[in-house]
Structures are given as C-alpha cells and as structure tokens.
N, C-alpha and C positions, 0 to 999 in steps of 0.2 A: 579491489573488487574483482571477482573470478569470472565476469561476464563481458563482453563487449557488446551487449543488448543495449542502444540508447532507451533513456525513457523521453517514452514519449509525453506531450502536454496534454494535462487533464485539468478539468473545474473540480472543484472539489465543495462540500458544504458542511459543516456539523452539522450532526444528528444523535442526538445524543453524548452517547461519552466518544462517541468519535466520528468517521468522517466518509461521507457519499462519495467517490471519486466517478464523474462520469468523462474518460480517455476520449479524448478530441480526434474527430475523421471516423469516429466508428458509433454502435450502438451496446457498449458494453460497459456499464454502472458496479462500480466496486464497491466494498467495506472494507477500510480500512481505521483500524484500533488507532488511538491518539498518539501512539507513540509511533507506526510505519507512519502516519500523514507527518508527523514531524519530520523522519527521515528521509522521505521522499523528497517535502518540502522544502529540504535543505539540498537534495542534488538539483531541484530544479532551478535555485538560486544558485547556483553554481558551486555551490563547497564543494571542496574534491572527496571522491568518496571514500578515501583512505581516512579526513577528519569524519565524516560524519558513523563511518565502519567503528570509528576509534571512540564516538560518544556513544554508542550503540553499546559496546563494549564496557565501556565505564559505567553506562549508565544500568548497565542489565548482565550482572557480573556472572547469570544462567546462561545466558548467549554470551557469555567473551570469547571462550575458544571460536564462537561459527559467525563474529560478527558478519565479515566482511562476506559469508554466504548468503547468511540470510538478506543482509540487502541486497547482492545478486539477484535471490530468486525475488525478493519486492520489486525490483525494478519490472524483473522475469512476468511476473503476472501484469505489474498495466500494460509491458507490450503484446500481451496475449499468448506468452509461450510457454504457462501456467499454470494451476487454474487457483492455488493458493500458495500462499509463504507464512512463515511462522507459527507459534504457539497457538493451542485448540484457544485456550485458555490465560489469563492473567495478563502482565502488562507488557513482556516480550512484544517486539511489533508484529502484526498478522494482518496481512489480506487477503479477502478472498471477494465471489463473485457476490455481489448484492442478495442474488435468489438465492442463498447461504442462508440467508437472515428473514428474508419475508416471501419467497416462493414465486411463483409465475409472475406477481402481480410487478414484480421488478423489471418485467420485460417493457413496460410502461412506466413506471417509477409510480404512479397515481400516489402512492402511499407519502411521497416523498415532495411532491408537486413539483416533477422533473419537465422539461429539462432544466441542466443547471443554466 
C-alpha cells in the first residue's frame, strides 16, 4: 500500500447493498459499497495490506493495475484526508461522505437511526 495513513476504527452497519461507516473520535459518517467495507474490514482485522491489495486485484480485474492505490486512498478517506476513493459506479470498492447519498440530513444520520 502507497500510504502510511493508519486506519483509523469505525462501527460500521448495512444499509442496503452496503455499509454506514461512522469513524470513531470524530463526527463523520461514510458510504461505503460492499466490496471497500469488505476491504477495509480485512485491514482492520489485521491482513496485511499487500493480501487484501492482492484480493482486490483478483477479485476486480478493472482495478488490478491500481489495487494497492485505491486501498490507499479507502483507508485515505476514513482518516479524513479525502473526501472519496473509487468507482462512481458498479462493484470496484468506493467510499465517500454519507451526505453523497442522502444530503444534510446525514449531518445527523436521522435517516439512518445513528448513532451507530
């Protein structure tokens, strides 16, 4: 991985076809698609990130050349140095800010019945 950014710990919940991430110590609630909370979910279990760069790759043969960046900048946005990573679209992994998805109302999650 091209970053020396730790990630930091977040709760996370489905919602839908994917996943709430709200970053612990702060007030900032992510989207994250099914496939970044899986990658995420595997550095925070501790795989090293060269395996999980390397299922990324295998598993999304559009992103093989950029795995190990794009989980760079996934980790890059929950530490807030960010504001998205990955694909507008389809199952490449992508996160971005909650209010991406449902607008101000994210700044409270109400939609969501946050906190997590």
């Amino acid at each position: 991985m091209t970053t020396s950014v730790e990630l930091p710990g977040f709760a996370s919940r489905q919602e839908g076809d994917g996943f709430v991430l709200h970053v612990h110590g702060t007030s900032r609630y992510l989207y994250a698609n099914a496939s970044a909370h899986e990658a995420l979910s595997a550095l925070r279990s501790g795989s090293p990130a060269h395996e999980v760069a390397s299922a990324v790759a295998t598993r999304y043969p559009s992103a093989a050349d950029r795995a190990d960046r794009l989980l760079a900048e996934l980790v890059e946005v929950v530490a807030g140095q960010r504001e998205r990573a990955g694909a507008a679209d389809g199952a490449v992994p992508r996160i971005c800010p909650l209010t991406d998805l449902i607008g101000d109302s994210a700044d409270r999650c109400e939609t969501f019945g946050m906190p997590l």
